[in-house]
C-alpha positions in Angstrom: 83.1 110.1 47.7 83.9 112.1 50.3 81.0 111.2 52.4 82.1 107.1 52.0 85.3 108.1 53.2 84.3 109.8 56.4 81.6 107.0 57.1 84.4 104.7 56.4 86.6 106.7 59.2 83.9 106.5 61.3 83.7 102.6 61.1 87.4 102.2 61.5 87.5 103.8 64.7 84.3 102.5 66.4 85.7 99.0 65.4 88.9 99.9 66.8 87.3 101.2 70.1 85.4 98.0 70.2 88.5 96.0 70.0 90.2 98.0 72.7 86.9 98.0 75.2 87.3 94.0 74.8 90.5 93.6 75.4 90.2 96.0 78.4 93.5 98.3 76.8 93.7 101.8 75.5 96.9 103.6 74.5 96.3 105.4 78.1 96.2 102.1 79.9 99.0 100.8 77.7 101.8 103.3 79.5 100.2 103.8 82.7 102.7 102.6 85.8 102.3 99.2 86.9 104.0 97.4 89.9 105.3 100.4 91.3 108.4 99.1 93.8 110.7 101.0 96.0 113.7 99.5 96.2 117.3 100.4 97.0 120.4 100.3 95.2 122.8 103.0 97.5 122.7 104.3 100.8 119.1 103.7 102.5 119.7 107.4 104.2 120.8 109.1 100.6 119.5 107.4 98.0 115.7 105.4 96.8 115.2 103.8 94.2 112.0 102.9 92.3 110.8 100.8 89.3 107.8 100.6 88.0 106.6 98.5 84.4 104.2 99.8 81.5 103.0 97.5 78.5 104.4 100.1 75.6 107.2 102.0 75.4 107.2 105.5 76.6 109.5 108.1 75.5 110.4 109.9 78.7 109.7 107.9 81.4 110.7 109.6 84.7 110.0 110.5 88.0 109.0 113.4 90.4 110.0 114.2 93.8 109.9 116.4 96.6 110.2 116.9 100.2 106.5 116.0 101.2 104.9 119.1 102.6 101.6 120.0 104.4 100.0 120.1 101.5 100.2 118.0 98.7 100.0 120.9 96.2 102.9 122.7 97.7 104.9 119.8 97.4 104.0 119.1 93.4 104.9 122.2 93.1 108.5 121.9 94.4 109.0 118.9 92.7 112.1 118.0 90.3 112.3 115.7 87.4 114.5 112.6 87.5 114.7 110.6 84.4 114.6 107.0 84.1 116.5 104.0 82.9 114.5 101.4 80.7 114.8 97.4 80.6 112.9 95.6 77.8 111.5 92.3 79.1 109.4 89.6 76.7 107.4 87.8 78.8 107.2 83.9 78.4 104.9 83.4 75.1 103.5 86.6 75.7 104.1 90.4 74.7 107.3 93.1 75.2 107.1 94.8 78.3 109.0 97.7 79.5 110.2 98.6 83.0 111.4 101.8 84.8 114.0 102.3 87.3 114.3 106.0 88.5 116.6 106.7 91.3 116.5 109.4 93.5 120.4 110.7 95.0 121.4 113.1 97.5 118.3 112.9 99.5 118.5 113.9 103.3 118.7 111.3 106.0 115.3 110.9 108.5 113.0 112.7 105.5 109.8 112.3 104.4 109.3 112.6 100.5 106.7 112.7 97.9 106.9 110.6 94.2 105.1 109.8 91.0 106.0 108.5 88.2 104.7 108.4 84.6 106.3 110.0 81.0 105.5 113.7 81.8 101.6 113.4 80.6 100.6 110.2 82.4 101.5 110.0 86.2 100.9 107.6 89.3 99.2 108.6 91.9 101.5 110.5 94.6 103.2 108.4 96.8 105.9 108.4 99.6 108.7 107.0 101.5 111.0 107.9 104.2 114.8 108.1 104.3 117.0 106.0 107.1 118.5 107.6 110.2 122.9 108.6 110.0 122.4 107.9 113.5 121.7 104.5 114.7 118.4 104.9 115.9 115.7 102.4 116.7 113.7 100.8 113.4 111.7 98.0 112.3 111.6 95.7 109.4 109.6 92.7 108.4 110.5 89.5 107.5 108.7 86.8 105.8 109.3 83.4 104.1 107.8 82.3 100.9 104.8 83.5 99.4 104.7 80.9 96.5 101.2 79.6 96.3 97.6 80.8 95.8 98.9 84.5 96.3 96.5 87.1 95.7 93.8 84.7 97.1 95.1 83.4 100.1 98.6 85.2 100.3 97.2 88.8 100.5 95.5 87.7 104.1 98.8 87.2 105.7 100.7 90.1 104.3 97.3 92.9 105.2 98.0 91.3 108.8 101.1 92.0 109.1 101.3 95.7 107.0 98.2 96.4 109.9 100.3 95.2 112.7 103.6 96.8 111.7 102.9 100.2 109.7 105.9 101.5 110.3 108.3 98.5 109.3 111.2 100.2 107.5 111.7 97.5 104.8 110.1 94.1 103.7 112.9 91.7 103.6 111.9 88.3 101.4 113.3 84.5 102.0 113.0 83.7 98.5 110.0 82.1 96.8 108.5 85.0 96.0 106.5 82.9 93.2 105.8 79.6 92.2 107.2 80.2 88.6 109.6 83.4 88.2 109.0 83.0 84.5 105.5 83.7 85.0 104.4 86.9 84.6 100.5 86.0 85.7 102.2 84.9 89.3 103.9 88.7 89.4 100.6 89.9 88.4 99.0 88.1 91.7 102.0 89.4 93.9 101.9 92.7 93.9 97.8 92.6 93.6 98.0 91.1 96.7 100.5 93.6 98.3 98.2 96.6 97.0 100.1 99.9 97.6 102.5 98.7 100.2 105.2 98.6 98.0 104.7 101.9 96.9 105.5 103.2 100.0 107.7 100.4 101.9 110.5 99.4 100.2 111.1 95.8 99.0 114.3 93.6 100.2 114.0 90.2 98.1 116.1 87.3 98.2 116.0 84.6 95.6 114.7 81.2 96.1 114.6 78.2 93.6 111.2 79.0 92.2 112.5 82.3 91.0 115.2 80.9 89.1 114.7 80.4 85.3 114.9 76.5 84.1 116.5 77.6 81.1 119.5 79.5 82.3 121.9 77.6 83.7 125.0 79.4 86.0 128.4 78.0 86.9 128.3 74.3 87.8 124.8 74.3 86.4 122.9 76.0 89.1 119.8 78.1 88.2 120.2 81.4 87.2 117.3 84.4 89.1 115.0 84.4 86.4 115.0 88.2 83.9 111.5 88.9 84.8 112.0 88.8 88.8 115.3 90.6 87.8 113.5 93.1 86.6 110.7 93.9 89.4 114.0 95.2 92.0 116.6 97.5 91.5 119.5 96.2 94.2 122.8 96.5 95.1 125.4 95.8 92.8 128.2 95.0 95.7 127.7 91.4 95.6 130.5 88.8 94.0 132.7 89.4 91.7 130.6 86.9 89.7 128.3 89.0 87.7 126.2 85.8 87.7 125.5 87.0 91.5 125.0 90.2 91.3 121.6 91.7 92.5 120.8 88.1 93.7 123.6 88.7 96.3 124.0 91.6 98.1 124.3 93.8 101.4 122.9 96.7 103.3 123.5 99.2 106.1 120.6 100.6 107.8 121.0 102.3 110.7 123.8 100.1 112.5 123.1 96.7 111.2 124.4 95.0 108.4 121.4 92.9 106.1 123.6 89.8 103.7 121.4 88.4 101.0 123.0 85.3 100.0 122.2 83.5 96.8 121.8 79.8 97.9 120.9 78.3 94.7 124.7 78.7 94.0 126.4 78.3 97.4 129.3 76.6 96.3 130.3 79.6 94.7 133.7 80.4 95.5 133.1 83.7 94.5 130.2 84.5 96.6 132.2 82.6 99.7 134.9 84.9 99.3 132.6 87.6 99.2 130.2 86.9 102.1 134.1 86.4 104.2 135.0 89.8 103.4 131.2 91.4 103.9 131.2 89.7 107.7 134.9 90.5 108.1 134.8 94.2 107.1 131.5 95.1 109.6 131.2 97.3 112.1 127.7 97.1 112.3 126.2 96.5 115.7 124.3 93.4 114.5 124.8 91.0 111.3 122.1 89.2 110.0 122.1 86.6 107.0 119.4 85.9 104.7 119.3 83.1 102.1 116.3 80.7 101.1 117.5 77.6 101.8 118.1 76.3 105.5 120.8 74.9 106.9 118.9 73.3 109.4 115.4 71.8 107.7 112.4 71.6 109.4 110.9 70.4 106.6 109.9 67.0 104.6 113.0 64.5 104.7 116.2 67.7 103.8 119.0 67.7 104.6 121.6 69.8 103.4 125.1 68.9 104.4 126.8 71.2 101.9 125.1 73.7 102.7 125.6 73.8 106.3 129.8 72.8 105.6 129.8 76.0 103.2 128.2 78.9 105.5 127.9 77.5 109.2 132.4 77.4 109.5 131.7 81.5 108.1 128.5 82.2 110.4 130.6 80.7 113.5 133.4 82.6 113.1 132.7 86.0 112.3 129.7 85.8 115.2 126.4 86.3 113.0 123.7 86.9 114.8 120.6 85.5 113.2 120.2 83.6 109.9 117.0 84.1 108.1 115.5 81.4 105.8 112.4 79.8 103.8 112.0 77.1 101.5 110.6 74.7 103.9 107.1 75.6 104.2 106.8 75.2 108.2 108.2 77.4 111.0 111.1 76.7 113.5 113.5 78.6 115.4 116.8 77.4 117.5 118.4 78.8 120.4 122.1 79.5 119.5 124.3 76.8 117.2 127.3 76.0 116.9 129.2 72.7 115.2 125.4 71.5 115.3 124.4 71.6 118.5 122.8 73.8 120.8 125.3 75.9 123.3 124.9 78.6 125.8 122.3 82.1 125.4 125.4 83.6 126.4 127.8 82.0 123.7 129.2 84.2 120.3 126.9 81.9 118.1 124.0 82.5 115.1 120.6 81.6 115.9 119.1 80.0 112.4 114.9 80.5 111.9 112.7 79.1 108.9 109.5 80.3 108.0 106.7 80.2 105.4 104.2 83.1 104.9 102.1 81.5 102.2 99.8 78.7 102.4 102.0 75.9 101.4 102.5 73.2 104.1 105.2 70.5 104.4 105.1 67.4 106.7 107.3 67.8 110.3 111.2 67.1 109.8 113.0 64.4 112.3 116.5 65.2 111.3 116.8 68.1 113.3 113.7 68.7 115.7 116.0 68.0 118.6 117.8 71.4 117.9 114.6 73.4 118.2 112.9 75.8 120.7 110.2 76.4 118.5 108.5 74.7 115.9 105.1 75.1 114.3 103.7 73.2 111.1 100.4 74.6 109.0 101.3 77.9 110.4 101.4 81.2 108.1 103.6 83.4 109.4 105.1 87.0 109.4 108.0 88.0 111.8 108.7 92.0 113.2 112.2 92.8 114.4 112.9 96.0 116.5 116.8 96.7 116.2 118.2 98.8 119.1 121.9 99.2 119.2 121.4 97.3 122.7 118.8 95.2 121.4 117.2 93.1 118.9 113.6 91.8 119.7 112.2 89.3 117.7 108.4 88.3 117.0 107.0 85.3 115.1 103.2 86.0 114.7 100.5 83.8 112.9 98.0 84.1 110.4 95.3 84.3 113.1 97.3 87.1 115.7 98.6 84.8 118.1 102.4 85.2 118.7 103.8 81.8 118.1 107.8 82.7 118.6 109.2 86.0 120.4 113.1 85.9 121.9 115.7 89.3 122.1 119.4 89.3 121.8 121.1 91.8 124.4 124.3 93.3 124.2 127.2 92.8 127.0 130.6 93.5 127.1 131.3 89.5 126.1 128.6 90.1 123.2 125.0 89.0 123.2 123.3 87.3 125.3 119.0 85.5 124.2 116.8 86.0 126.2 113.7 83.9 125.0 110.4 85.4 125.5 107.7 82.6 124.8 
């Protein structure tokens, strides 16, 4: 008897290995970190955040950290434990799935530091990131319109060029569309396959576009809601509107003298977020302001047109002297000179300067409405944009799929404010 029961055993567990070799999943592959993703939440000089997703529960998720060192086994050693927050997330007709935010305070400005994170038994590889500057030193960033489409296999060109051109970019800062479908998990699965280990070590800035909005929750005047499950991939400000509806989906930043607005487009009639984007703008002392919302004021793209839009946000821009206005949804690129009331006034004049652009393959047909207000257009064109922030300067580079730079201009400060100075 004895023997049938341990042959029994035995069967049990080589059918159950069988099962878990063909489903590709073990226990240890179950609660390993997935989609590891700096983000912020606080002060970008103080404070990192970091989430990260397993497929099973873990008891103690958590995260390590330490000032990175010469060697990396000095620095483990040094480390200190910071637990971590859990969200539960059941995927559209799929499983539960669990993800992680762990968030690092008190850190010291201008620092490098190494993380992992894991339950205590099962880590991530060693990673790091670096704090901002007090001081408003010169820095970086990235910015790129939608991704959308055929991601990991034609997507993850464009973004490889880019991390290769500009290792050092502070921040990846999103137009929206990061996906086709928020709702679906298998296009998250492409995104960050494509994007590798970047955002392990570069934080992400995401704004939310229609296609990352959930068709079954509906918002004030029935707009879209930002779907859970791209919800749960950031951890982001919560100094948006008073709206909860908008919070995380709208949001600002200070890094290092300039002041980042994510506006949440798919609701811009909201008086709430108005009122709020007013106060944001009013209440800066940043040495440069720049917008970023998905959907254009001024399309360069298919037949759009979006009067509301423009009579929401331009009267706001205009008056409280943004500087540039970033934007996506129309799957082409175009840049003005400096707007005002529509039309195009002087390099020298206290007005925004609006761009569009598409990093994903996506292409949309050439727009009439409004080509006579651009200085550069370009259709069938992958993009990725670098900006240099001085406080004297802000340089600004468009640059294709195929390394040619398609767009480059630089805003200079005077004692009457900025002045462009267009470089190509």
């Amino acid at each position: 008897m004895f023997k049938n029961y341990r042959k029994s055993k035995l069967l049990f567990l080589i059918l159950l290995n069988l099962i878990f070799v063909a489903t590709g999943s073990t226990q240890t592959d179950a609660v390993e970190p997935q989609r590891i993703t700096l983000t912020w939440e606080g002060d970008p000089a103080t404070t990192q955040s970091v989430v990260w997703r397993t497929d099973a529960m873990v008891e103690n998720p958590c995260a390590e950290i330490a000032l990175l060192a010469p060697h990396l086994n000095i620095a483990g050693k040094n480390a200190n434990t910071v637990p971590a927050s859990t969200e539960t997330i059941t995927i559209e007709a799929g499983p539960t799935v669990y993800y992680h935010t762990a968030r690092f305070q008190n850190l010291s400005p201008a620092q490098y530091y190494l993380y992992r994170v894991g339950d205590g038994k099962i880590w991530s590889e060693w990673n790091t990131f670096r704090t901002a500057d007090k001081e408003n030193l010169p820095f970086q960033f990235l910015y790129l319109g939608d991704v959308q489409n055929d991601i990991l296999s034609k997507w993850s060109v464009l973004i490889r060029q880019a991390f290769s051109r500009a290792p050092m970019a502070r921040f990846y800062l999103y137009a929206g569309d990061l996906v086709n479908r928020g709702q679906d998990d298998d296009n998250w699965r492409e995104f960050f396959a494509a994007l590798g280990f970047i955002p392990r070590m570069i934080p992400t800035v995401p704004v939310p576009g229609n296609h990352d909005t959930s068709r079954k929750l509906l918002g004030i005047r029935g707009s879209r809601l930002v779907d859970p499950l791209y919800r749960a991939h950031f951890a982001l400000p919560k100094n948006g509107p008073d709206d909860k509806e908008e919070q995380e989906s709208a949001f600002f930043m200070d890094y290092q003298g300039m002041r980042l607005i994510a506006v949440n487009t798919n609701s811009n009639d909201n008086p709430a977020q108005l009122q709020w984007l007013e106060k944001v703008l009013k209440e800066s002392r940043a040495n440069w302001n720049i917008v970023c919302h998905h959907h254009p004021l001024f399309s360069v793209g298919n037949d759009r047109n979006d009067s509301e839009l423009r009579k929401n946000l331009m009267p706001i821009y205009q008056q409280y002297q943004v500087d540039i206005v970033l934007q996506g949804h129309d799957h082409r690129y175009g840049r003005t000179n400096k707007i005002v009331n529509e039309q195009t006034v002087s390099d020298s004049a206290r007005a925004p300067i609006y761009i569009v652009s598409v990093s994903g393959p996506k292409a949309y047909r050439h727009n009439p409405h409004f080509a006579h207000l651009l200085h550069v257009e370009a259709g069938e064109t992958q993009c990725y944009q670098i900006i240099n922030v001085t406080p004297e300067e802000l340089r600004y580079e468009a640059w294709s799929l195929d390394n040619q730079l398609i767009d480059a201009f630089a805003l200079r400060k005077t004692v009457n404010g900025t002045v462009l100075v267009n470089l190509k």
